[in-house]
RODO-2510 file (C-alpha; in nm, 4 decimals, decimal comma):
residues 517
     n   res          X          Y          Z
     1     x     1,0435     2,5381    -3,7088
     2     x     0,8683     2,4288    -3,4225
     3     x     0,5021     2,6146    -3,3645
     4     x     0,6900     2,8169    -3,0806
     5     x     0,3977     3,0473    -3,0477
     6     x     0,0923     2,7657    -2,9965
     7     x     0,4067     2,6005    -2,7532
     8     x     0,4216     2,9064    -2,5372
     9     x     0,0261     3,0015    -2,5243
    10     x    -0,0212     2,6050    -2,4406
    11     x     0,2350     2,7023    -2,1255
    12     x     0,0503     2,9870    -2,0648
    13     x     0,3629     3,2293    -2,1002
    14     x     0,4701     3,5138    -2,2948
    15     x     0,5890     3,4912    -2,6530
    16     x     0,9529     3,5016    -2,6715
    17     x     1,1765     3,5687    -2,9739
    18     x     1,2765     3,2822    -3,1443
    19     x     1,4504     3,3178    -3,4324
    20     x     1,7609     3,4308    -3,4275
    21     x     1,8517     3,2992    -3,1152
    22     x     2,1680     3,2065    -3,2456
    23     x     2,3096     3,5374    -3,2935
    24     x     2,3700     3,5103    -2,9349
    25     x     2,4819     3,1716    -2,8703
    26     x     2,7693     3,0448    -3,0536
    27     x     2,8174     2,7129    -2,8732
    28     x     2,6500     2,4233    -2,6945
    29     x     2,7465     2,1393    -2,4985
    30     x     2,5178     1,8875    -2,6930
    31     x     2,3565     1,9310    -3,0753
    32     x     2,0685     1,7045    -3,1717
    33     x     2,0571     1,7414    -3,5620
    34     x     1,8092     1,5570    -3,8169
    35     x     1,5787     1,4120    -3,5309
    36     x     1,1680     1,4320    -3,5865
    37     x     1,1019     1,6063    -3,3125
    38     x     0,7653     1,6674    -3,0692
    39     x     0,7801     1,9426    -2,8548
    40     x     0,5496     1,6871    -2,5762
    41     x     0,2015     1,9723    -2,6273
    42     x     0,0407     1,7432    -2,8932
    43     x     0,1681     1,9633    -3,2242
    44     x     0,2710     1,7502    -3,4837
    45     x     0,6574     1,7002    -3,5221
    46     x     0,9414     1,9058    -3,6924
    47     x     1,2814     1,8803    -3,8315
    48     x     1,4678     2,1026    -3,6049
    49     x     1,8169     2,0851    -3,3881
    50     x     1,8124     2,0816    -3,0741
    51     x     2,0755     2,2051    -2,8207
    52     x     2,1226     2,1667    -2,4925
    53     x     2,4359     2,3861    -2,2421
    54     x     2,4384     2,2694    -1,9172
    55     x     2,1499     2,1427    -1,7350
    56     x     1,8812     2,3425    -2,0154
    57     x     1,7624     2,3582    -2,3638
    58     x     1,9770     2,6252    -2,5027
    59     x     1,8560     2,6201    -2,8525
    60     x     1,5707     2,4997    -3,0898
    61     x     1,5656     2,5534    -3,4824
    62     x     1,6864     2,4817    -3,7706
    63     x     1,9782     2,7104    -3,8158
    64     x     2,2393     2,4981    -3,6160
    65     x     2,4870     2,5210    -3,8942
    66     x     2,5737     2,8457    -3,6760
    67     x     2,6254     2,6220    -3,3687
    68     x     2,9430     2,4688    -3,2634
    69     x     2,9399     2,1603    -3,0296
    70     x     3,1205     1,9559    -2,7632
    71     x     2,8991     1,6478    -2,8883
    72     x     2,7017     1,5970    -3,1531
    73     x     2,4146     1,3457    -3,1739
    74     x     2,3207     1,2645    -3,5155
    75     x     1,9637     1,1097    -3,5075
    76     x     1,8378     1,0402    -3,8292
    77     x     1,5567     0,8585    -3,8815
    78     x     1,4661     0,8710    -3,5073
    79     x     1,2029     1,0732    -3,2918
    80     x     1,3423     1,3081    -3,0114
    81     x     1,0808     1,3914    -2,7398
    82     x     1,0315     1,5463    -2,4227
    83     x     1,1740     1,2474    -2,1341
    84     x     0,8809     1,0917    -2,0029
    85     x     0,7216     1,1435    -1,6765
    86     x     0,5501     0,8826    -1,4777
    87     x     0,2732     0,9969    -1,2581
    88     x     0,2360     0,7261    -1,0701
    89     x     0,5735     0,4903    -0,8747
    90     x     0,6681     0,3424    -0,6103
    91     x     1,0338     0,3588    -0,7259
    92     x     1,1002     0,5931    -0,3379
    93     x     1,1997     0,2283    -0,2628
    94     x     1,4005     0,2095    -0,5249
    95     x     1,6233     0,5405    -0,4701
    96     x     1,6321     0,4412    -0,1285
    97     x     1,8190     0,1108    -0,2376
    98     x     2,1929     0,1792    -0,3040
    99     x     2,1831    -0,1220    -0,5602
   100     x     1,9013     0,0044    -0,7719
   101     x     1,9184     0,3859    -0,7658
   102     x     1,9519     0,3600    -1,1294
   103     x     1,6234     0,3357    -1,1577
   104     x     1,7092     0,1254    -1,4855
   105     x     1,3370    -0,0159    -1,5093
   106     x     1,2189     0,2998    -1,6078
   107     x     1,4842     0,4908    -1,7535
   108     x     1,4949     0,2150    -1,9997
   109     x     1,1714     0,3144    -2,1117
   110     x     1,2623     0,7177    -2,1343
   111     x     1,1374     0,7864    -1,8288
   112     x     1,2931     1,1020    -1,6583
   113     x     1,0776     1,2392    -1,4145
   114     x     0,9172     0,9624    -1,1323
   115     x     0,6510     1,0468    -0,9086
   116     x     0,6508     0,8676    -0,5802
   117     x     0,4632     0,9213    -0,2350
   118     x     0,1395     0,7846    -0,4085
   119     x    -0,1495     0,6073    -0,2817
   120     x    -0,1150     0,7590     0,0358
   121     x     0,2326     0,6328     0,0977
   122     x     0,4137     0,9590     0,0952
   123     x     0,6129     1,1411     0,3603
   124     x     0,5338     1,4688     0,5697
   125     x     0,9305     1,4995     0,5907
   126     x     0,9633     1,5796     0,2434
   127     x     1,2705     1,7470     0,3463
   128     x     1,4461     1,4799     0,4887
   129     x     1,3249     1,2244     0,2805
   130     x     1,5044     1,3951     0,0077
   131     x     1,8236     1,4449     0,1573
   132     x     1,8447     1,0647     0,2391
   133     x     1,7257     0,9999    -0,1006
   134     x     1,9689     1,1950    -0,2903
   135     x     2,2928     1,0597    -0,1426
   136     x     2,4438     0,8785    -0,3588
   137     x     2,2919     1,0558    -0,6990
   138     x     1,9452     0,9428    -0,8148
   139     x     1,9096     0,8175    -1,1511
   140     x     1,6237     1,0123    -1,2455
   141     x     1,4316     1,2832    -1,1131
   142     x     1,1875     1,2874    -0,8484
   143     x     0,8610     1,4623    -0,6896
   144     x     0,6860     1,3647    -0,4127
   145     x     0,3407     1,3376    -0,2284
   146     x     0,2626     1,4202     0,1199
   147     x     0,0387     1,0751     0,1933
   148     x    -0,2925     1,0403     0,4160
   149     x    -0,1594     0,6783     0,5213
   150     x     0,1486     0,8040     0,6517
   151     x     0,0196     1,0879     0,8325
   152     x    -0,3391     0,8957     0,9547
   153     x    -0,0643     0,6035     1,0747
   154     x     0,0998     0,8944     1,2476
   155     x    -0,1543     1,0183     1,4584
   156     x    -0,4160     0,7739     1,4990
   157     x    -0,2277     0,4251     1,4476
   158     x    -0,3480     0,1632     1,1650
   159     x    -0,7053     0,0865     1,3813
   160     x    -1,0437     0,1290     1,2664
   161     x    -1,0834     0,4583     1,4693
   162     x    -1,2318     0,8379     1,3595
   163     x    -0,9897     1,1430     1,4593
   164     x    -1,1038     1,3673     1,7711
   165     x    -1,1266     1,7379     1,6383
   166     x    -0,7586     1,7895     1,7900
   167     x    -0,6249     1,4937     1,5633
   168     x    -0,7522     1,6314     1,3299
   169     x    -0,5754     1,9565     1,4038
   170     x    -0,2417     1,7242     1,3954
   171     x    -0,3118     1,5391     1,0659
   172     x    -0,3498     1,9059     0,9474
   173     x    -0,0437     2,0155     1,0821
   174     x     0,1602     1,7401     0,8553
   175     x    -0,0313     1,8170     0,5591
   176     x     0,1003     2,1643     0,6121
   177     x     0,4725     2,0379     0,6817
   178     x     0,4417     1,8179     0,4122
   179     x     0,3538     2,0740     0,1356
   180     x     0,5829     2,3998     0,2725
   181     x     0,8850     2,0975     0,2400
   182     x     0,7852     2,0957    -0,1401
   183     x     0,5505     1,8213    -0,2005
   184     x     0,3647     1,8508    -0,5365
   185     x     0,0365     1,6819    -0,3730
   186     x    -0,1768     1,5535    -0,1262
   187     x    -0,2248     1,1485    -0,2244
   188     x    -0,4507     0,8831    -0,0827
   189     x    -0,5362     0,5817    -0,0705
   190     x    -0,8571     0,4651     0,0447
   191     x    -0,8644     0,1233    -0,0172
   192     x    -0,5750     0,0662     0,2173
   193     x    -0,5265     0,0432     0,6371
   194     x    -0,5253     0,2743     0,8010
   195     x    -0,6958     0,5047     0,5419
   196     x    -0,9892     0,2756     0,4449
   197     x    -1,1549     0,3322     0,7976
   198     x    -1,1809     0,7197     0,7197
   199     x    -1,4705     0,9135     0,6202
   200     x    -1,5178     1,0933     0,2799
   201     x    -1,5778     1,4305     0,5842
   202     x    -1,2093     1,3732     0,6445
   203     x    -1,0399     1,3460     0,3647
   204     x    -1,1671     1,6442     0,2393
   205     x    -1,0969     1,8719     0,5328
   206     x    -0,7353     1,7177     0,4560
   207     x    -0,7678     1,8156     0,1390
   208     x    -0,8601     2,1937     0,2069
   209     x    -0,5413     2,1651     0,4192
   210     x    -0,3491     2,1054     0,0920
   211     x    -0,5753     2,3388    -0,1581
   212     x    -0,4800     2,6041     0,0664
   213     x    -0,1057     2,5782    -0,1113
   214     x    -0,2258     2,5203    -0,4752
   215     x    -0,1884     2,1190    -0,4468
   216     x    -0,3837     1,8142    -0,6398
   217     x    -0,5447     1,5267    -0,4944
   218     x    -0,4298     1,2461    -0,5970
   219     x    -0,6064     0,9032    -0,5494
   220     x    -0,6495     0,5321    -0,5422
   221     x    -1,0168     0,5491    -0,4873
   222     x    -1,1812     0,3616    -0,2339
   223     x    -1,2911     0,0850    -0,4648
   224     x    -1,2022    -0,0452    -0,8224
   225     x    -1,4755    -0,2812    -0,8165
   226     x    -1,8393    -0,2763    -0,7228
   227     x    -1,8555     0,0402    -0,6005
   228     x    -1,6228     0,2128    -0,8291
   229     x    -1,9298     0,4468    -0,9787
   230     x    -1,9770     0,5282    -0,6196
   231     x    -1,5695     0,5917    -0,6107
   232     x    -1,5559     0,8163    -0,8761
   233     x    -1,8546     1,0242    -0,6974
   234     x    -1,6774     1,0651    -0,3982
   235     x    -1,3435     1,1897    -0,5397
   236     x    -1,5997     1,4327    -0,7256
   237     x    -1,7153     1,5100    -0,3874
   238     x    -1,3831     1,5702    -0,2623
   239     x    -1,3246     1,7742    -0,4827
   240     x    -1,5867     1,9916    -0,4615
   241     x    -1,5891     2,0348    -0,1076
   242     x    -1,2060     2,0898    -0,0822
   243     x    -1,1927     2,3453    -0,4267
   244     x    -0,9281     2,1314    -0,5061
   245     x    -0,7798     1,9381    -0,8591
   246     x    -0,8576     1,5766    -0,8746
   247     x    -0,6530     1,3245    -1,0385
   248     x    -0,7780     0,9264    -0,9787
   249     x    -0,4561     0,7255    -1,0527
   250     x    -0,4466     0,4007    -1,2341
   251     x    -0,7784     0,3952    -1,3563
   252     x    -0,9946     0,0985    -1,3849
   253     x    -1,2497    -0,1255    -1,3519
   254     x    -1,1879    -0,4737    -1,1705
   255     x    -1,3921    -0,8158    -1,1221
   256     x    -1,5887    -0,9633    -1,4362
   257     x    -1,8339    -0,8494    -1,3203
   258     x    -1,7507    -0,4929    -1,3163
   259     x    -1,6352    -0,5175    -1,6975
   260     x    -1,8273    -0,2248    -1,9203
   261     x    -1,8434     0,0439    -1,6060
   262     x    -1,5682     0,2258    -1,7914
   263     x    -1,8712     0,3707    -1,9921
   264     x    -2,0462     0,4780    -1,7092
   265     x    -1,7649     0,6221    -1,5294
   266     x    -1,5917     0,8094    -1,8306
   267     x    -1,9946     0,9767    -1,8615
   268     x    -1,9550     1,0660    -1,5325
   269     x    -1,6184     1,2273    -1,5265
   270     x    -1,6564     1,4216    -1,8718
   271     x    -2,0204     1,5678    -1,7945
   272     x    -1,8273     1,6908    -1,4809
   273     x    -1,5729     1,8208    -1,6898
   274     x    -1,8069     2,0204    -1,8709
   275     x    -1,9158     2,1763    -1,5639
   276     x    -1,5582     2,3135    -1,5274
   277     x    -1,4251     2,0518    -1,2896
   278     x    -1,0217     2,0061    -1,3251
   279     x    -1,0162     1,6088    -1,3040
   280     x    -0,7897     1,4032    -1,5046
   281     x    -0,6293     0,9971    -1,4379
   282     x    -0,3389     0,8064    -1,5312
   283     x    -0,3601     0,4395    -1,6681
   284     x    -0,1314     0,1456    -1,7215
   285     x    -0,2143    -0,0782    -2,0339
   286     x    -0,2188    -0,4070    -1,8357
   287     x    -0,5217    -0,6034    -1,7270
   288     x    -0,3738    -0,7535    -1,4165
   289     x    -0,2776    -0,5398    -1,1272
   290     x    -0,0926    -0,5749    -0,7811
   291     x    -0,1438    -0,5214    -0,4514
   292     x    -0,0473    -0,6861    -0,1511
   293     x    -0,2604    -1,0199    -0,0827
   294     x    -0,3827    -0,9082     0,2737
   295     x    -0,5301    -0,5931     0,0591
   296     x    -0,7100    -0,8044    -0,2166
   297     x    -0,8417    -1,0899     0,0024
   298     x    -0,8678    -1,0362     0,4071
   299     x    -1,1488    -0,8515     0,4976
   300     x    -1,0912    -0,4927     0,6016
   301     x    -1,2279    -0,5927     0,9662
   302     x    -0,9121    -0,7981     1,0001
   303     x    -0,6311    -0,6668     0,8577
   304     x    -0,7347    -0,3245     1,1603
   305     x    -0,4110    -0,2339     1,3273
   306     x    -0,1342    -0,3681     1,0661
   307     x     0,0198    -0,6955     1,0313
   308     x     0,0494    -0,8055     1,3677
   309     x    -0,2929    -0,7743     1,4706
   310     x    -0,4086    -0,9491     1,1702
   311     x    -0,1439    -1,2544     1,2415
   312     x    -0,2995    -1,2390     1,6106
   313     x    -0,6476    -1,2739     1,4355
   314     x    -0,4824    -1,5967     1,2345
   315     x    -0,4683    -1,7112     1,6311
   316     x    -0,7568    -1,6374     1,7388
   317     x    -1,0482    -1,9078     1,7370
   318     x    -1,3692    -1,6928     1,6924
   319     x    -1,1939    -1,4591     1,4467
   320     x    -1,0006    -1,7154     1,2217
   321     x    -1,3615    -1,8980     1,1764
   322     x    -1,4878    -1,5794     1,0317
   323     x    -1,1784    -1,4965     0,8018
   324     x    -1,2091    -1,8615     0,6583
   325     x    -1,5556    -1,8241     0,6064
   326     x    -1,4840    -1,5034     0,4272
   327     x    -1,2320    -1,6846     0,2144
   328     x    -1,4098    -2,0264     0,1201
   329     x    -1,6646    -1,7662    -0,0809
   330     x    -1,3710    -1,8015    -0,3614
   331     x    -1,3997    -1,9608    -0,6704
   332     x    -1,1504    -2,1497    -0,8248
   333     x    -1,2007    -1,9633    -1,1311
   334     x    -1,0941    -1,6375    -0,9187
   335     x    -0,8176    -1,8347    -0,7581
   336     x    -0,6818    -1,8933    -1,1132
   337     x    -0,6476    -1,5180    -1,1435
   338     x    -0,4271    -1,4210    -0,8985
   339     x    -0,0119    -1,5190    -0,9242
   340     x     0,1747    -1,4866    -0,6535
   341     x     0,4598    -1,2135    -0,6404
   342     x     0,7416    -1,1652    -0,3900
   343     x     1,1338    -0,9976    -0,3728
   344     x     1,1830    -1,2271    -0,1168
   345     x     1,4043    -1,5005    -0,2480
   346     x     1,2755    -1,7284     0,0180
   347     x     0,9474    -1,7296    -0,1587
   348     x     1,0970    -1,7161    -0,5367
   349     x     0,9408    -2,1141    -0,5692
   350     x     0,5547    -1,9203    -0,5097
   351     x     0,6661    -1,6723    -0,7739
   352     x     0,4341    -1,6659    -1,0940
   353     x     0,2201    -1,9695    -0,9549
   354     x    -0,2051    -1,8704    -0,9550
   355     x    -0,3561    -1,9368    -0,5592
   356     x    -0,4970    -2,2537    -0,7421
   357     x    -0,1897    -2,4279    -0,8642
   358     x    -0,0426    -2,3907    -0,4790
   359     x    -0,3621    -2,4807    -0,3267
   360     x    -0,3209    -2,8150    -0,5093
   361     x     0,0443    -2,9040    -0,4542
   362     x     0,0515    -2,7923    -0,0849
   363     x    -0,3225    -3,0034    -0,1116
   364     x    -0,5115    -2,7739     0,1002
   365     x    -0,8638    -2,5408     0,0866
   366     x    -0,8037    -2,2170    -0,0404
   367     x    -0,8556    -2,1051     0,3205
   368     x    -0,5848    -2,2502     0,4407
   369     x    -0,3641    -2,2319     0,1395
   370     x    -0,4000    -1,7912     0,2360
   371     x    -0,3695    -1,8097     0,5889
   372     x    -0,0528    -2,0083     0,5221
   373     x     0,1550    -1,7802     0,3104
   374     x     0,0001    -1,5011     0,4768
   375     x     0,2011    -1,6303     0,7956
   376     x     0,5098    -1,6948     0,5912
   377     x     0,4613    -1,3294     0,4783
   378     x     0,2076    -1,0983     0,5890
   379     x     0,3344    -0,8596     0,3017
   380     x     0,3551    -1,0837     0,0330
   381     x     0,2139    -0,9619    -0,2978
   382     x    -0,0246    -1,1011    -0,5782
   383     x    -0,1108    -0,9808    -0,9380
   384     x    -0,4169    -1,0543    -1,0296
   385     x    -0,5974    -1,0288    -1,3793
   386     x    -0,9099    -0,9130    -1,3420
   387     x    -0,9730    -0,6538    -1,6085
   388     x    -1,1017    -0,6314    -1,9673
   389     x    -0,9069    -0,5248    -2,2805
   390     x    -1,2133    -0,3327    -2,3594
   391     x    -1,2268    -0,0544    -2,0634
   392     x    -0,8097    -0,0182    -2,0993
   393     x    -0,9120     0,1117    -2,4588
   394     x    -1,2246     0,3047    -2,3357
   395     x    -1,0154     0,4838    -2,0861
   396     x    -0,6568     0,4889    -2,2805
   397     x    -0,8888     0,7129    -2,5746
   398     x    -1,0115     0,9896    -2,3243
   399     x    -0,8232     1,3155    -2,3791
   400     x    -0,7664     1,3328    -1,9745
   401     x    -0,6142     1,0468    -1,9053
   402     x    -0,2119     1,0037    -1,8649
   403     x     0,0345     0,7096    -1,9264
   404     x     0,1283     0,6011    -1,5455
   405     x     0,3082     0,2678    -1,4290
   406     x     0,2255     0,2268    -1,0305
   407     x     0,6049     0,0503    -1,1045
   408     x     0,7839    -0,0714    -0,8170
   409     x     0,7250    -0,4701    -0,7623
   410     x     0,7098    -0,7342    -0,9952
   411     x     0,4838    -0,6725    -1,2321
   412     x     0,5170    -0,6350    -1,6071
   413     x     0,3769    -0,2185    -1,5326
   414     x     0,7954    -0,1513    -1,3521
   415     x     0,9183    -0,2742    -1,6598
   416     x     0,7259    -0,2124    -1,9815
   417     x     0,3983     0,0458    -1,9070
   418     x     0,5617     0,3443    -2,1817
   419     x     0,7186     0,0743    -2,3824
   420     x     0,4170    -0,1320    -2,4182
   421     x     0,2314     0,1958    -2,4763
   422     x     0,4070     0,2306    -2,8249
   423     x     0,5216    -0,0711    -2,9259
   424     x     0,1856    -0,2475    -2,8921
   425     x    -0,0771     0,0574    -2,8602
   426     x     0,0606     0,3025    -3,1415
   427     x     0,2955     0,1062    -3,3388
   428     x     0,1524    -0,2116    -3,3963
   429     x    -0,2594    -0,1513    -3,3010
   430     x    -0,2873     0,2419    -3,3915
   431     x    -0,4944     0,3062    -3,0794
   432     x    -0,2948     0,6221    -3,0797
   433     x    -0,1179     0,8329    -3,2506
   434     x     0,2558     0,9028    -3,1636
   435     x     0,2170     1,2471    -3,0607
   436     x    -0,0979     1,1326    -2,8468
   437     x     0,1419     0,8795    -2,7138
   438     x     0,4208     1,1192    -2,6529
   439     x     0,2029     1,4193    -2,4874
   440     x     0,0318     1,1958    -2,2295
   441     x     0,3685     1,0976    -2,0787
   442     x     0,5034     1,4512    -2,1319
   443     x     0,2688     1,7568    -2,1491
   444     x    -0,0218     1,6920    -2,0112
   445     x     0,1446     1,5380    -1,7124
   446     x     0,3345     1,8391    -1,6499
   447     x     0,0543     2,0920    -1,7338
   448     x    -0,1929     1,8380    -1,4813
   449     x     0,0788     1,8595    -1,1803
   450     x     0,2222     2,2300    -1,2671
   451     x     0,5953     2,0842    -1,3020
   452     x     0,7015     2,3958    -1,4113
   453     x     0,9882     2,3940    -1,6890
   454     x     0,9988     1,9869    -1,7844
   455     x     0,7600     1,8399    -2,0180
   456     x     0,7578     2,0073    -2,3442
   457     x     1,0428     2,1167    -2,5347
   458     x     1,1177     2,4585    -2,5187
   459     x     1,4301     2,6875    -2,4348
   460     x     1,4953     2,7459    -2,0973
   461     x     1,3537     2,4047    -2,0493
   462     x     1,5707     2,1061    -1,8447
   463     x     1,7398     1,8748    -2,1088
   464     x     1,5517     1,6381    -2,0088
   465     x     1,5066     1,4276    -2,3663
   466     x     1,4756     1,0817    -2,5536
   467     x     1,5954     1,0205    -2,8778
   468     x     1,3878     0,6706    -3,0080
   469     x     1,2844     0,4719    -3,3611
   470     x     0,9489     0,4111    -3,2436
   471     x     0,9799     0,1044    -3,4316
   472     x     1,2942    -0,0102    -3,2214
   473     x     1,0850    -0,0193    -2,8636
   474     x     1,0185    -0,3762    -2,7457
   475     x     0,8853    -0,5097    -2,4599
   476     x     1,0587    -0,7651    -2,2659
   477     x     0,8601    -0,8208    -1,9235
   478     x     0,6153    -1,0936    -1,9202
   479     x     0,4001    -1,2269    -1,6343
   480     x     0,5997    -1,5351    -1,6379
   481     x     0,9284    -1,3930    -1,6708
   482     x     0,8829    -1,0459    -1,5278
   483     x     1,2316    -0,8371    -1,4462
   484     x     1,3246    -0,7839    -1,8485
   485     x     1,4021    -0,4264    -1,8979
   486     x     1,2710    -0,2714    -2,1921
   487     x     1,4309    -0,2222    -2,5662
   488     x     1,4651     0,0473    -2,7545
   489     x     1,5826     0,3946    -2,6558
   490     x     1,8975     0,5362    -2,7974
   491     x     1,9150     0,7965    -2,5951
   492     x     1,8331     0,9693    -2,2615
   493     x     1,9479     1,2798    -2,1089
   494     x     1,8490     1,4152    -1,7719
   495     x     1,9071     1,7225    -1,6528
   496     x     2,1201     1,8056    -1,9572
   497     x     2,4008     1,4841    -1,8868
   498     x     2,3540     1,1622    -2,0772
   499     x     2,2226     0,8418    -1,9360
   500     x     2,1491     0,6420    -2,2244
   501     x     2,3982     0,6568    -2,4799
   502     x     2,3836     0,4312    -2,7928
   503     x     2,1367     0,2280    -2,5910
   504     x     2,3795     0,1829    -2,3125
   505     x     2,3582     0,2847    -1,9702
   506     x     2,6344     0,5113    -1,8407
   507     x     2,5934     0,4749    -1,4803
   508     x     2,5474     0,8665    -1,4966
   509     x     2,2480     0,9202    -1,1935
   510     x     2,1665     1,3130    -1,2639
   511     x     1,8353     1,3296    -1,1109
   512     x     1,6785     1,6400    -0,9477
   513     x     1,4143     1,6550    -0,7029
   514     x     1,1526     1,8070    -0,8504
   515     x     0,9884     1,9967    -0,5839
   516     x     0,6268     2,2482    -0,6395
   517     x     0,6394     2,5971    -0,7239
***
């Protein structure tokens, strides 16, 4: 049977009976028979039934014989896990889209549990933002983040401006809102307007705000460059200042120049560690990320009060000089490495073309090849490879770091981050093991944001569970032909109904918000 006892002491609750538990329960709803299963806390698998009544995990043994059925899942020679949960989305924008609620991208992949609100982009209305959110079913379940952004854009605007002591009072006020509505944490994003123009000072009286209700900070660090030693210090910092749990999402190192610091940050973050500090990241196994265009290549000077202002700069003699003076620094080596990426069907011709190949067919300087589609599209995004193989597997091997997409926009990460994670990383190049694989999308996610009952596989737990031949997982996304959903899972039941059956999707949407407790 399953090591119940190391399960519950990992959870940090009291040891419950287990066997016998069928003396009580006669029947289930769902039996899982002859799976290899991992209980999502990093214990190597058994062969044990599960079975699941309702919306929970009724049963777990081996004694199922006992156990009578409505269905009966017979997965032999497949792993059943906990469902996965991904720390890191921007799939709010998906839920809030009546034609892609599914979530399919994801769900594909095992993915049960989506966090959203991240990098400073979630709501104070938590509330509300659910209740919108959850007309209309949601295919997976959801947690969110109270974000800096939205509450900085709130009170002060998008300018380069530093909050009076009664704004500050205000931003506090939302962080408040924003966590008694049931957000599980407080996220920024430093790198982007408004919240760039802040001061480390405060952020972290913010962040007290948010301690004061048990939350995690949660951030895109101020720079994933040159200065991301200096990044990593301040979240420390921030930290330390606010008593609070630190979590740096999508990890990395960007710009060729940057390659190796993954050494010098992981030192950094473990002898800090040892000191007793609660800091942990998530990570997606691509070396190309994305971000809108404004973000990666207009100064932060310029892009100061949103969109607009920056189009007005575009206008504006003294201003446009200075921008185009900023931009002509490019190489076209660097212009090589960044692909255009847009929904917009109007732009679907710039789609998977590098800032070079457009600069020569429109047969302009890169400065005015930007400024160009930046007025066509002031949000328009670009994916740009500018990391090394080498720190992915320096950070993918550290015990605190998570499997997390930042999914939402074209980009290989929506479609294939967990998939890629074990059909290239464990299957085929034995980075990890599967259980390693399985517990950083399960377990330690859970344990790291205190999502209390999902995770780990345990009665009393929600059914929330994959059935999968590791073997069987593909990856279909590419850079060049991007929205490919992923291969591979037989099975995937959320909240105890079944979403995946046979590999199919059944148009079932039985996500839950997942709100903190």
């Amino acid at each position: 049977m399953l090591n119940k006892k190391l399960l519950l002491i990992g959870l940090g609750l009291a040891l419950l009976p287990f066997v016998g538990a069928t003396q009580t329960l006669k029947e289930v709803d769902i039996l899982i028979k002859n799976a290899l299963v991992y209980d999502g806390m990093n214990n190597p698998p058994e062969r044990v039934a599960v079975g699941v009544s309702g919306e929970k995990i009724a049963y777990i043994g081996e004694r199922h014989e006992q156990l009578t059925a409505k269905y009966t899942i017979d997965a032999k020679g497949a792993v059943l896990s906990p469902g996965f949960i991904d720390p890191h989305t921007h799939a709010d924008r998906w839920l809030k889209d009546p034609g892609r609620k599914d979530v399919l991208p994801w769900v594909k992949q095992g993915v049960t549990t989506l966090f959203a609100g991240n990098d400073g982009f979630g709501p104070y209305d938590v509330q509300s933002t659910f209740e919108k959110i959850e007309k209309g079913g949601m295919g997976a379940n959801l947690a969110l983040f109270v974000g800096f952004g939205t509450i900085r854009t709130k009170v002060l605007g998008k300018g380069d401006v530093q909050p009076t002591e009664k704004q500050m009072e205000e931003m506090k006020k939302l962080v408040k809102k924003g966590m008694n509505e049931g957000a599980i944490g407080f996220s920024t994003g430093l790198l982007y307007v408004p919240q760039r123009y802040s001061k480390t000072e405060e952020v972290i009286e913010l962040s007290k705000t948010a301690a004061e209700y048990g939350a995690i900070y949660d951030s895109h660090i101020r720079s994933e460059t040159g200065r991301m030693l200096e990044s990593v210090e301040e979240v420390l910092r921030i930290g330390k200042e606010a008593n609070i749990p630190l979590h740096i999402s999508h990890i990395k190192t960007a710009g060729a120049r940057n390659w190796g610091k993954s050494e010098k940050a992981i030192k950094i973050i473990n002898k800090a560690r040892a000191k007793g500090v609660n800091i942990t990241a998530n990570q997606y196994p691509f070396i190309a990320s994305l971000t809108s265009m404004k973000t990666n290549l207009i100064p932060g000077w310029a892009q100061a009060g949103g969109n607009n202002k920056m189009l007005e700069r575009f206008e504006d003699e003294v201003d446009l000089k200075r921008i185009k003076k900023h931009l002509q620094k490019r190489s076209d080596e660097a212009n090589k490495k960044v692909m255009l990426s847009s929904r917009d069907a109007a732009f679907d011709y710039l789609n998977g073309k590098t800032l070079y190949e457009v600069c020569q067919e429109w047969k302009l300087p890169i400065e005015e090849t930007v400024i160009k589609i930046l007025k066509m599209s002031p949000a328009i995004s670009a994916i740009s490879f500018s990391m090394a193989e080498e720190d992915i597997l320096n950070f993918m091997k550290e015990p605190w770091v998570m499997t997390g997409s930042d999914g939402g926009g074209i980009h290989p990460r929506t479609f294939a981050t967990f998939s890629k994670i074990i059909d290239h990383y464990t299957v085929r190049e034995k980075v990890l093991e599967l259980q390693q694989t399985i517990y950083r999308a399960t377990g330690l996610t859970a344990k790291t944001f205190n999502i209390k009952n999902r995770g780990s596989l345990k009665e009393g737990n929600y059914a929330d569970l994959i059935i999968f031949n590791p073997e069987n997982i593909k990856t279909n996304s590419t850079f060049k032909d991007i929205e490919h959903f992923s291969d591979g899972m037989s099975y995937v039941l959320i909240n105890g109904k079944i979403v995946i059956d046979d590999g199919e999707h059944t148009s079932v949407r039985a996500g839950k918000p997942v709100l903190k407790q």
